[in-house]
VOPALO-110010 format. One line per 5 residues: number of its first residue (from 1); their letters; for each residue z, y, x of N, C-alpha, C, O. Coordinates in Angstrom, 1 decimal, decimal comma. Example, Ala and Ser with C-alpha at 12.3 -4.5 7.8 and 13.67 -1.06 7.14 Angstrom:
1> as> 7,8 -5,7 13,2 7,8 -4,5 12,3 7,8 -3,3 13,2 8,5 -3,3 14,2  7,1 -2,2 12,8 7,1 -1,1 13,7 7,9 0,0 12,9 8,0 1,1 13,4
***
This chain:
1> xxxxx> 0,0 -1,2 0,8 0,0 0,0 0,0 0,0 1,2 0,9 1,0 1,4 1,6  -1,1 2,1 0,8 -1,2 3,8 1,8 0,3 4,4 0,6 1,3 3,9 0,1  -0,3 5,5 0,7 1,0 6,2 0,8 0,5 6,8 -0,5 1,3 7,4 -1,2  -0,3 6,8 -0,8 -1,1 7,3 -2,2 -1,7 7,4 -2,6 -2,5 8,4 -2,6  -2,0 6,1 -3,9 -2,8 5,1 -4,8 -2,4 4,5 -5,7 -1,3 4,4 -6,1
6> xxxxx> -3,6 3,9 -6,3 -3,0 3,1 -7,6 -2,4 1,8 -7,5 -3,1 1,0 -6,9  -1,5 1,4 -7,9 -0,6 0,5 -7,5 -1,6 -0,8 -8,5 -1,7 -0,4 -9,7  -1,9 -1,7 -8,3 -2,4 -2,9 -9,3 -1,9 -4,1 -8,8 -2,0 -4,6 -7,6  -1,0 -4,8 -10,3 -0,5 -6,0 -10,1 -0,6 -7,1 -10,9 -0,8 -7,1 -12,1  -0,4 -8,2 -10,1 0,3 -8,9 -11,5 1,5 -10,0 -10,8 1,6 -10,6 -9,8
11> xxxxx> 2,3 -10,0 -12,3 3,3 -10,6 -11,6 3,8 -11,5 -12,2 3,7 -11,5 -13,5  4,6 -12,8 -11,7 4,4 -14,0 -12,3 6,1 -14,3 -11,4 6,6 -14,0 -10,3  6,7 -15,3 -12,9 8,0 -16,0 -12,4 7,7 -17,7 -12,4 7,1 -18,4 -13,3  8,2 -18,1 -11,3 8,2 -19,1 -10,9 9,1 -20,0 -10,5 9,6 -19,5 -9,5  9,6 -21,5 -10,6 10,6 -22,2 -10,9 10,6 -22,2 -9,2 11,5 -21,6 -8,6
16> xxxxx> 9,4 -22,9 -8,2 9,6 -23,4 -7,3 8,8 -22,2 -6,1 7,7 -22,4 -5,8  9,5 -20,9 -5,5 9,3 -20,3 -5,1 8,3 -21,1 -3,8 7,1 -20,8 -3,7  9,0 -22,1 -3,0 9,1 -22,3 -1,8 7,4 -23,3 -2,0 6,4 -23,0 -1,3  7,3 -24,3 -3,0 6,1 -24,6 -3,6 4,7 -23,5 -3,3 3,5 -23,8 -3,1  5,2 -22,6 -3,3 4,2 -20,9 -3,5 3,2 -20,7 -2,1 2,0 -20,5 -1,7
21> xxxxx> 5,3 -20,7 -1,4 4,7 -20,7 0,1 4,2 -21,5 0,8 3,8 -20,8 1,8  4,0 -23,0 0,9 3,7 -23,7 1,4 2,2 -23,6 1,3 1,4 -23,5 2,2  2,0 -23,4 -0,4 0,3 -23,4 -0,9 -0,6 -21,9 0,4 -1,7 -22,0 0,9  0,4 -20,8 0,5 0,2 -20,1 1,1 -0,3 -20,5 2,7 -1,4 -20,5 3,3  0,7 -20,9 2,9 0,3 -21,3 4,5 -0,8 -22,5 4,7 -1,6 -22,6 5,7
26> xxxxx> -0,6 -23,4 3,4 -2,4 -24,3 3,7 -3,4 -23,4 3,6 -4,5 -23,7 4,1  -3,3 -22,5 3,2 -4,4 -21,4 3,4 -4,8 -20,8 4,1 -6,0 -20,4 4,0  -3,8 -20,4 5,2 -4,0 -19,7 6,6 -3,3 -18,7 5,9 -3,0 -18,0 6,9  -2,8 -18,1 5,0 -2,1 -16,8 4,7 -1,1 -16,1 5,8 -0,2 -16,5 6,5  -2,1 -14,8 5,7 -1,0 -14,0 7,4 -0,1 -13,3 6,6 -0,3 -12,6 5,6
31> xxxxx> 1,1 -13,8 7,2 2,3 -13,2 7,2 2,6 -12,2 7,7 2,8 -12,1 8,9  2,6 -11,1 6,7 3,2 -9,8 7,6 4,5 -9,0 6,7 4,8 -7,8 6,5  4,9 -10,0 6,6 6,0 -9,2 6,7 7,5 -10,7 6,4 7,9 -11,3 5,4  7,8 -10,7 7,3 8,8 -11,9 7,0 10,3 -11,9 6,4 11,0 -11,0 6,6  10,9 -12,8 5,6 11,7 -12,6 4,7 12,6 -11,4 5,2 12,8 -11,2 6,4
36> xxxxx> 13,1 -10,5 4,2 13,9 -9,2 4,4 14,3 -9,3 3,3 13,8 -9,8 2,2  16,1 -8,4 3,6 16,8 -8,1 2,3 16,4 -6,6 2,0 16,4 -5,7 2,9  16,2 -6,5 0,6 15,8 -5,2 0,3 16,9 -4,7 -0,6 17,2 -5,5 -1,5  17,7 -3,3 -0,7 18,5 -3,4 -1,1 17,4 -1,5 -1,6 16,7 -0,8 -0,8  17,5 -1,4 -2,9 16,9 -0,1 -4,1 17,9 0,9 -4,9 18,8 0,3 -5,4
41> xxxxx> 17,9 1,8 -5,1 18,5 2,7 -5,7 17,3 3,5 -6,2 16,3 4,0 -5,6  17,7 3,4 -7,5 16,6 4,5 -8,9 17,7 5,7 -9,0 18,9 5,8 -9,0  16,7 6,5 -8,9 17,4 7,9 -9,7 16,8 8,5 -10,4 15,7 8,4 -10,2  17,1 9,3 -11,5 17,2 9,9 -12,6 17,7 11,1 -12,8 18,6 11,6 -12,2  16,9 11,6 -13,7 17,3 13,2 -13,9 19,0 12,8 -15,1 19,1 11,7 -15,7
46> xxxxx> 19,7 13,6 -15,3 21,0 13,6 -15,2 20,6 13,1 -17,1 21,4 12,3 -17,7  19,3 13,7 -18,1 19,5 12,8 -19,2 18,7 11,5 -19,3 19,0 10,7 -20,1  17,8 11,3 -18,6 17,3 10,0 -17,9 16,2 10,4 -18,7 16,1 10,1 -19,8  15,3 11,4 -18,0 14,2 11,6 -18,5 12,9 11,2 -17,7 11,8 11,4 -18,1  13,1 10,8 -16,8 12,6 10,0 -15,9 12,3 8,4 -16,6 11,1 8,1 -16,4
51> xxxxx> 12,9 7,7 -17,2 13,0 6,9 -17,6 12,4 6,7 -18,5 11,4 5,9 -18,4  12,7 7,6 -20,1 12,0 7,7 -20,9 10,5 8,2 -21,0 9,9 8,3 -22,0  9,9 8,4 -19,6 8,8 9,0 -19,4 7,9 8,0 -18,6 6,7 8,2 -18,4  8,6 7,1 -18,3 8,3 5,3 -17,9 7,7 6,0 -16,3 6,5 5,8 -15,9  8,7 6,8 -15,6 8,5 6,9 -14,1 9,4 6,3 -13,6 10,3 5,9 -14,3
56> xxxxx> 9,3 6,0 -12,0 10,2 5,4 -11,2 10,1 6,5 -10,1 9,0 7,0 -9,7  11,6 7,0 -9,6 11,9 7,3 -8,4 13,4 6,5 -7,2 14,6 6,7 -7,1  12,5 5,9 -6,7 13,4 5,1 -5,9 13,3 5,4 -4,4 12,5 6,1 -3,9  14,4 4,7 -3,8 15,0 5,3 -2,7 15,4 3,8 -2,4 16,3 3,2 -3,0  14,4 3,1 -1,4 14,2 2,0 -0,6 15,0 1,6 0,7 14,8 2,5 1,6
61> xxxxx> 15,8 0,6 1,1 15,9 0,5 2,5 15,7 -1,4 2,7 16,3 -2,1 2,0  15,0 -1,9 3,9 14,6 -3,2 3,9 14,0 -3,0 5,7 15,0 -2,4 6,1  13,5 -3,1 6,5 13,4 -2,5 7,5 12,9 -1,2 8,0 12,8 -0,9 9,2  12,4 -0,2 6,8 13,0 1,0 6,9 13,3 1,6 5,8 13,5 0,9 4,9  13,6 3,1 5,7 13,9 3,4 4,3 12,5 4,1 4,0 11,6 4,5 4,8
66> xxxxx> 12,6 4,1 2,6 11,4 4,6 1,8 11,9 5,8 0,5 12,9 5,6 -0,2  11,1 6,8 0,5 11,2 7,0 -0,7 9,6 6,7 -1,4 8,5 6,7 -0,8  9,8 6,5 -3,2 8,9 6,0 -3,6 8,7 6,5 -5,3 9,6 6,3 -6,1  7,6 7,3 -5,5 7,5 7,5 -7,0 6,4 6,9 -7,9 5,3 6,7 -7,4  6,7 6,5 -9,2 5,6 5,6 -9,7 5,5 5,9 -11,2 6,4 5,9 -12,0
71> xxxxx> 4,1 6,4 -11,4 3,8 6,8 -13,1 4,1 6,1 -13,5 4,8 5,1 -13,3  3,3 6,7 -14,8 3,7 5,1 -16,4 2,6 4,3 -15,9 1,5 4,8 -15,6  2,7 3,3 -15,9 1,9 1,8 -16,0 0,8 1,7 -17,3 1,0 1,8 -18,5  -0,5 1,4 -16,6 -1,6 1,5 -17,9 -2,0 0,1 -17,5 -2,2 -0,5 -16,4  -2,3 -0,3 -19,0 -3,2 -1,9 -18,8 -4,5 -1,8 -18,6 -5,2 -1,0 -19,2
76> xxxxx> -5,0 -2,8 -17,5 -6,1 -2,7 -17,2 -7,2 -4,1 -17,4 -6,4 -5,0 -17,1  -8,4 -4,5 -17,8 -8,8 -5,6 -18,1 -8,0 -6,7 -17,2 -7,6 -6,7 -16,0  -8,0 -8,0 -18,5 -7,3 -9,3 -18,0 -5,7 -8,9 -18,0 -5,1 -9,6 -17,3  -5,1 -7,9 -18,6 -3,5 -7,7 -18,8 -2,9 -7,1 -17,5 -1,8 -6,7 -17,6  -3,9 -6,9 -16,2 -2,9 -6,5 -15,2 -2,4 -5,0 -15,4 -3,2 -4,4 -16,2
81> xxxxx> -1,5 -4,4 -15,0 -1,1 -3,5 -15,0 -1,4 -2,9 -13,2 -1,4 -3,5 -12,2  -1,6 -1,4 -13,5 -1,7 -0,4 -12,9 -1,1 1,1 -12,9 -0,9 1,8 -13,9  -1,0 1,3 -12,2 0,1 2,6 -12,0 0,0 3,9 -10,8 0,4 3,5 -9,7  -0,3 4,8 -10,8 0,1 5,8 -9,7 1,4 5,5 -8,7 2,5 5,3 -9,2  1,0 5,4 -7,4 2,2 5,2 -6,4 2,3 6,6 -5,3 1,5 7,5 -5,2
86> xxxxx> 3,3 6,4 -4,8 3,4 7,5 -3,7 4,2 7,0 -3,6 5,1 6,7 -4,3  4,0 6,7 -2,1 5,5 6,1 -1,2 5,3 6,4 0,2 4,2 6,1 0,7  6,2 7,1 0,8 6,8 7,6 2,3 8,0 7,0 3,1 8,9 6,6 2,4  8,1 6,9 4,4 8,4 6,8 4,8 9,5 7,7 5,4 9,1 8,9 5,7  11,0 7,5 5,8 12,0 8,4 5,6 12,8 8,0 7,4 12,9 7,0 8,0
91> xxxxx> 13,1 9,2 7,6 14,0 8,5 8,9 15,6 8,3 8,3 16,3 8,0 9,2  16,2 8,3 7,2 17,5 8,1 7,2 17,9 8,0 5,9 17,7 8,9 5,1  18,6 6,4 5,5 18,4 6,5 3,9 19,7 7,3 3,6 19,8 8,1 2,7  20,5 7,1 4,3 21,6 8,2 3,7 21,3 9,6 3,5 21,2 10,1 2,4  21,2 10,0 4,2 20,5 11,3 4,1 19,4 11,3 3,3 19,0 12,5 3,3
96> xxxxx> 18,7 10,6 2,6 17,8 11,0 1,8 18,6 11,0 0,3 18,5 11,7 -0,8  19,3 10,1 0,6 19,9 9,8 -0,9 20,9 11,2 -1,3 20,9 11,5 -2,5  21,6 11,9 -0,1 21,8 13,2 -0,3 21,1 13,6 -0,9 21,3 13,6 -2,1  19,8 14,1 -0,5 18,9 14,6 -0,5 18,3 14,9 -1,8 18,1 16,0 -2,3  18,2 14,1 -2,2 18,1 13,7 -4,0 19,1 13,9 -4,9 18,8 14,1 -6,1
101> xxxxx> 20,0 13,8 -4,5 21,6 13,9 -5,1 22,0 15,6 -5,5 22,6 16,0 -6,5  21,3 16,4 -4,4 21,4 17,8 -3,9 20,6 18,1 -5,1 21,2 18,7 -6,1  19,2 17,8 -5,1 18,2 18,3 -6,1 18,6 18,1 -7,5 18,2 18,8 -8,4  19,6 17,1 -7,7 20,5 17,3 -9,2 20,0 16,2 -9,4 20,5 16,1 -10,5  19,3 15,0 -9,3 19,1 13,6 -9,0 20,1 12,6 -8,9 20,7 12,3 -7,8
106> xxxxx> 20,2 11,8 -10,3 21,8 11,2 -10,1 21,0 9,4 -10,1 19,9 9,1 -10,6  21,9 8,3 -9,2 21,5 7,3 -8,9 22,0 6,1 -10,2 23,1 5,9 -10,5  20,8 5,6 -10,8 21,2 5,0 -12,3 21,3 3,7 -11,8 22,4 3,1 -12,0  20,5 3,0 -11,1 20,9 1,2 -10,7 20,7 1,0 -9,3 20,1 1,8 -8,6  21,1 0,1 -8,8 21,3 -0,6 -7,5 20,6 -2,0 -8,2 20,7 -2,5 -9,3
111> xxxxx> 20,0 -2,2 -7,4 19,2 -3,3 -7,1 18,7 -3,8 -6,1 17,8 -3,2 -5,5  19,2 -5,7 -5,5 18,5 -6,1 -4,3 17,4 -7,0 -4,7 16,9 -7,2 -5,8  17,1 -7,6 -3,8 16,1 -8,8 -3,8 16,1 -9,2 -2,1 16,4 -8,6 -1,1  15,6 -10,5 -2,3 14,8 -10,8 -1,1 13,4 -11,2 -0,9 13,1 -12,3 -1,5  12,5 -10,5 -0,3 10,8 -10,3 -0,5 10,4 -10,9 1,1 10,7 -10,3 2,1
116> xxxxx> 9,5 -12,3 1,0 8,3 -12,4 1,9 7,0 -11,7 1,5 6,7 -11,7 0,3  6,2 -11,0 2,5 4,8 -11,3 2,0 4,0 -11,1 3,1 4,1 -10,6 4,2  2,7 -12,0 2,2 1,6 -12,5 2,8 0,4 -11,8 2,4 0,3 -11,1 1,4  -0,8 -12,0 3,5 -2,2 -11,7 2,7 -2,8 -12,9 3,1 -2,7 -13,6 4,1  -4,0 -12,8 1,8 -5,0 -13,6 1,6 -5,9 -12,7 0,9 -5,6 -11,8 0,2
121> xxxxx> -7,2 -13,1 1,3 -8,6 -12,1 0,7 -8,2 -10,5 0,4 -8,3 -9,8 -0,6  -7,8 -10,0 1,5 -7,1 -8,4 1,0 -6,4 -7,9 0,2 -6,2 -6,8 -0,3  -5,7 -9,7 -0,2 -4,8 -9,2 -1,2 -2,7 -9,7 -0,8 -2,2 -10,8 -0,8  -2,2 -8,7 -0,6 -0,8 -8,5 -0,7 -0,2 -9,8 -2,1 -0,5 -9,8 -3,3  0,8 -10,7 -1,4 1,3 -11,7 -2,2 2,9 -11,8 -2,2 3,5 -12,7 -1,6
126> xxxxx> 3,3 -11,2 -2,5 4,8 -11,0 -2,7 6,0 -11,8 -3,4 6,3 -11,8 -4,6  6,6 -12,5 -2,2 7,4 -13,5 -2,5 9,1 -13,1 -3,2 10,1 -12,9 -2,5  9,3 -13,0 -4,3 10,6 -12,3 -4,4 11,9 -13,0 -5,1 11,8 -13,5 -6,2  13,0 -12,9 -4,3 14,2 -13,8 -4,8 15,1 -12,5 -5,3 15,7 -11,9 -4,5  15,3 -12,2 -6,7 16,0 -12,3 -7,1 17,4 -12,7 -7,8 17,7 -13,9 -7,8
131> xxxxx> 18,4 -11,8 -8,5 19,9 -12,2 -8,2 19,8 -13,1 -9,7 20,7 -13,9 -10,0  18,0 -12,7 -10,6 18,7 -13,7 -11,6 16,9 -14,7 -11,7 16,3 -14,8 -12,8  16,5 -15,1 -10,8 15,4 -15,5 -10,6 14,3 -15,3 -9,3 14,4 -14,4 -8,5  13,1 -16,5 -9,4 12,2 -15,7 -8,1 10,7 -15,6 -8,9 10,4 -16,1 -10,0  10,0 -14,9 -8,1 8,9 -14,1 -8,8 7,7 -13,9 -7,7 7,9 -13,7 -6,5
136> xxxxx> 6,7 -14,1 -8,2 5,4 -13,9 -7,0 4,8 -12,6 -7,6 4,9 -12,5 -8,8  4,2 -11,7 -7,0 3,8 -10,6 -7,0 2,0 -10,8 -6,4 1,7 -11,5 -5,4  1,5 -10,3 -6,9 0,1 -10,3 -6,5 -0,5 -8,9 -6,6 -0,8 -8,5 -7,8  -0,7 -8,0 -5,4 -1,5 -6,7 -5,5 -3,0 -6,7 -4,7 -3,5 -7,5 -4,0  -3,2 -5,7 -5,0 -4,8 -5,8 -4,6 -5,5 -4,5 -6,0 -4,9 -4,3 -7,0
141> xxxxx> -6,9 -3,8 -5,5 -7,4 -3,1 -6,1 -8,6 -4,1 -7,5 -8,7 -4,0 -8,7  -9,3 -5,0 -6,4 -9,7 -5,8 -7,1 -9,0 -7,1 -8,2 -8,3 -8,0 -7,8  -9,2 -6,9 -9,5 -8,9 -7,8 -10,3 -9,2 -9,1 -10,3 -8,4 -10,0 -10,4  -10,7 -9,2 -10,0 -10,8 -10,7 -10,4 -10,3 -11,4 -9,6 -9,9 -12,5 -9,9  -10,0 -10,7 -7,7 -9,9 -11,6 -6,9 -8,3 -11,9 -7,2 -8,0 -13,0 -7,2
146> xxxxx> -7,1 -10,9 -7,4 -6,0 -11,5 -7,8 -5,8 -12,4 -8,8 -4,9 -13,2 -8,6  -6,5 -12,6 -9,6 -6,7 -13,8 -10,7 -7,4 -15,0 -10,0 -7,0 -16,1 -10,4  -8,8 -15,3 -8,7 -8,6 -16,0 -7,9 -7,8 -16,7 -7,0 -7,8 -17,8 -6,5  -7,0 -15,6 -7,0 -5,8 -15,8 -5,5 -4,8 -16,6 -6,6 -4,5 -17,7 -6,4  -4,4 -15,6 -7,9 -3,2 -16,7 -8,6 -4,0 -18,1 -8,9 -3,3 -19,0 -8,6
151> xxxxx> -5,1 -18,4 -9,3 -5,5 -19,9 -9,7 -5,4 -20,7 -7,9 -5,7 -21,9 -7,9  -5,2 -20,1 -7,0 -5,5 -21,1 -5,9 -3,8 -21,4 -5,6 -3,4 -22,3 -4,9  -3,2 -20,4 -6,3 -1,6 -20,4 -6,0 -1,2 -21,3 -7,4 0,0 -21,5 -7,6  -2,0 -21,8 -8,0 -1,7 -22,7 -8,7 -0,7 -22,2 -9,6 0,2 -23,0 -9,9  -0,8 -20,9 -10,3 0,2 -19,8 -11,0 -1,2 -19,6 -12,4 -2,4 -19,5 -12,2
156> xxxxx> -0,4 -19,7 -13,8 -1,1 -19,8 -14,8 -1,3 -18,0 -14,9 -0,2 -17,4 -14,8  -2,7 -17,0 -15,3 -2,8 -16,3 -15,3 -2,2 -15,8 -16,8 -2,0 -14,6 -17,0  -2,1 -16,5 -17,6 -2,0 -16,0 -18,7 0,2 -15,9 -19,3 0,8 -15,2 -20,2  0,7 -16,7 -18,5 2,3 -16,1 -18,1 2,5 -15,1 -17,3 3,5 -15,0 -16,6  1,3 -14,2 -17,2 1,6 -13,2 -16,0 2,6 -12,2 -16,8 2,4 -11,9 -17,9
161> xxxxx> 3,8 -11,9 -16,0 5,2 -10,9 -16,5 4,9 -9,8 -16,7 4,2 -9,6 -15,7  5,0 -8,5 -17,5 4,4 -7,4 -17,7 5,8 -5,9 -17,6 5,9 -4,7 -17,6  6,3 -6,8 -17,5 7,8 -5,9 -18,0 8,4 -5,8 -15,9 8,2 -6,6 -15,1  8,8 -4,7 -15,8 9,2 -4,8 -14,5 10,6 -5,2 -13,8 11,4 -5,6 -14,7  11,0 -5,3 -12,9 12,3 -6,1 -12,3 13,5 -5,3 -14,0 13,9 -5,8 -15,0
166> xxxxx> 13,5 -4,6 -13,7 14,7 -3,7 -14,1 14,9 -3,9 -16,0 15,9 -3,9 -16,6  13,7 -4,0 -16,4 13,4 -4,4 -18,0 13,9 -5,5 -17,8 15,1 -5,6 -18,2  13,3 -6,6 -17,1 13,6 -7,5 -17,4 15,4 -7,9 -17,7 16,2 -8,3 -18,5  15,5 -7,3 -16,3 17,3 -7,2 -16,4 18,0 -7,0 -17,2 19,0 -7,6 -17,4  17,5 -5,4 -18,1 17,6 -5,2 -19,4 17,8 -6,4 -20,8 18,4 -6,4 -21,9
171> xxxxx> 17,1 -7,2 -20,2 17,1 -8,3 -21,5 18,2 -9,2 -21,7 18,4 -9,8 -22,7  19,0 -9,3 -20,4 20,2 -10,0 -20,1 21,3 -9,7 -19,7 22,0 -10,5 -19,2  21,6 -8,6 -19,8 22,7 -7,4 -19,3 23,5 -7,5 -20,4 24,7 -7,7 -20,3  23,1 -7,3 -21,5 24,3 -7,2 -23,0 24,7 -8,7 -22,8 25,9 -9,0 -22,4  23,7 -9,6 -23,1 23,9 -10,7 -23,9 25,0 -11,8 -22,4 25,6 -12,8 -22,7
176> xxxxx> 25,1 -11,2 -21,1 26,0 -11,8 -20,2 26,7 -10,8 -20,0 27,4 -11,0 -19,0  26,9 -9,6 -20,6 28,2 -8,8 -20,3 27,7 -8,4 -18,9 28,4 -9,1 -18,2  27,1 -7,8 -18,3 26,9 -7,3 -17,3 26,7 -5,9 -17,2 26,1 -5,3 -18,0  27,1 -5,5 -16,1 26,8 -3,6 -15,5 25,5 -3,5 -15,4 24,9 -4,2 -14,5  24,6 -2,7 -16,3 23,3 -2,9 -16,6 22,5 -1,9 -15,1 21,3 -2,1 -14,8
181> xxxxx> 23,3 -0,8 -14,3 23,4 -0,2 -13,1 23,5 -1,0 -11,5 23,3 -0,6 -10,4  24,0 -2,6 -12,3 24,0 -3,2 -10,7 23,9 -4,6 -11,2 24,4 -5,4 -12,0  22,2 -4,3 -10,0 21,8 -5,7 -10,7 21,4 -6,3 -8,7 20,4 -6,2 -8,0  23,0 -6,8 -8,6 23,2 -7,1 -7,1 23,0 -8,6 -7,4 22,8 -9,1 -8,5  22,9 -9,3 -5,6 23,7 -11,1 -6,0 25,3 -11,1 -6,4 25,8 -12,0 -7,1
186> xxxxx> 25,7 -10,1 -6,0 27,3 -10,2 -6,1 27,5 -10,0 -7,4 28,4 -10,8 -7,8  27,0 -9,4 -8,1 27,5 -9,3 -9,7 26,9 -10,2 -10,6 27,4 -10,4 -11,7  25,7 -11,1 -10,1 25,4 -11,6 -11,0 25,4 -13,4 -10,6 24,9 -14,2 -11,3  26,3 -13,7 -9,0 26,8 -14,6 -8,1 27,0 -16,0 -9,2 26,4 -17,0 -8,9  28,0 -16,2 -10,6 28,4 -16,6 -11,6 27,7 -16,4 -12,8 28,4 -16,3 -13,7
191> xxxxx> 26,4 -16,2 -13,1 25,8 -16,1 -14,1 24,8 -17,0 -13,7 24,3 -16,7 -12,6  24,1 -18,3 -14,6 23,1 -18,4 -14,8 22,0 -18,3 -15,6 22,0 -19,1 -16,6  20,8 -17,3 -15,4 20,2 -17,0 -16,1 18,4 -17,5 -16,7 17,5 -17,2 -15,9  18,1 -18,1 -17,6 17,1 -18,7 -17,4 16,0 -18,2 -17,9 16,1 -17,1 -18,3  14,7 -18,7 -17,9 13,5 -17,9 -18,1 13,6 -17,8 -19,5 13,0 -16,8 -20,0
196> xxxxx> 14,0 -18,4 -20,3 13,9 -18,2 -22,1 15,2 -17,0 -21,8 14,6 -16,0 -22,2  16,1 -16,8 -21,5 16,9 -15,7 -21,2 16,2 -14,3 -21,0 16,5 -13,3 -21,7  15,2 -14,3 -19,9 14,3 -13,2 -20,0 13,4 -13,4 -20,5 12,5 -12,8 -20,0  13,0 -14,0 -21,5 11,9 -14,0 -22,2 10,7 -14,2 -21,8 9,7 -13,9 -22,4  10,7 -14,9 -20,7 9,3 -15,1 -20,4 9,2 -16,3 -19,9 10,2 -17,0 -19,9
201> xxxxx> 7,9 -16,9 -19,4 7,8 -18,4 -19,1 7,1 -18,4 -17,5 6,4 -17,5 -17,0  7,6 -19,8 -16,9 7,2 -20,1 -15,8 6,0 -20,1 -15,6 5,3 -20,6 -16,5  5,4 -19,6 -14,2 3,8 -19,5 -14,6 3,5 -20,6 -13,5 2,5 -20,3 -13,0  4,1 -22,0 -12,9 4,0 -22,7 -11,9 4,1 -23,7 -12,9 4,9 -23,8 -13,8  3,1 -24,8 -12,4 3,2 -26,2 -13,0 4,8 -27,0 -12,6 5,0 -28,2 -13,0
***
């Protein structure tokens, strides 16, 4: 991803992450970027109009820090979704998080994961472990080829997930009593949550 473009995905939950990667590496898939903890903070204007306006402003650190803004998401043929991105690079996440705090920017969720990723055919394949599930990510400009890339990854195009990390979270935060602002491993360490739980289905045989 440059620093400023249309973000196009699609994204798929999956039972057997490690399954994913294996298929990856019979493929020759270059690895560039090897497993990392990513730990995210969203912020929000103080009535969360940010939110209601279906932007994202986040404040990234994983081996470096980032800041990152993201329009509303439009559907594009075959269901993937697309979006305006701008994302930079920062020398200090504390200090940026000031930064933002200063401008009257208050921080609504914490959120980690753990993300490999790979390419294949110029397309970015994103391995992701989160605290209540794992998830493949598929970006690229071209459509059909990420719909190639998922049929070779053996991922059903038509369970592709539409809803993003943080919705989805949304769907299980009441119903397990959870702090809908921290969606850590530690908070959610004793919960098991299943894909009928988020409402969506596995897209891996």
């Amino acid at each position: 991803m440059s620093a400023n473009e249309q973000e196009t995905e699609a994204k798929f939950y999956v039972r057997n992450l490690k399954k994913v990667e294996m298929r990856l590496l019979e493929m020759k898939a270059h690895l560039i970027q090897p497993r990392v903890h990513e730990i995210n903070l969203r912020f929000d204007n103080p009535d969360g109009s940010l939110r209601r306006d279906f932007k994202v402003l986040r404040l990234r650190k994983d081996t470096e820090a980032k800041f990152t803004f993201k329009g509303p998401s439009k559907e594009r043929e075959g269901g993937v979704m697309s979006r305006k991105e701008i994302e930079f690079t920062v020398s200090d996440f504390e200090s940026a998080k000031q930064f933002l705090e200063l401008l009257g920017y208050i921080p609504v969720v914490f959120y980690e994961k753990f993300r490999t990723t790979y390419e294949l055919k110029d397309i970015h394949i994103m391995l992701d472990e989160l605290p209540y599930g794992t998830f493949v990510e598929i970006e690229g400009e071209n459509i059909q080829t990420l719909q190639e890339v998922a049929d070779l990854l053996g991922l059903n195009w038509n369970e592709m997930v539409k809803a993003g990390y943080h919705a989805l979270f949304d769907r299980v935060a009441e119903k397990f009593k959870l702090q809908p602002s921290d969606l850590s491993f530690k908070a959610l360490e004793s919960v098991h949550i299943t894909a009928d739980d988020l409402n969506i289905n596995p897209a891996d045989s």
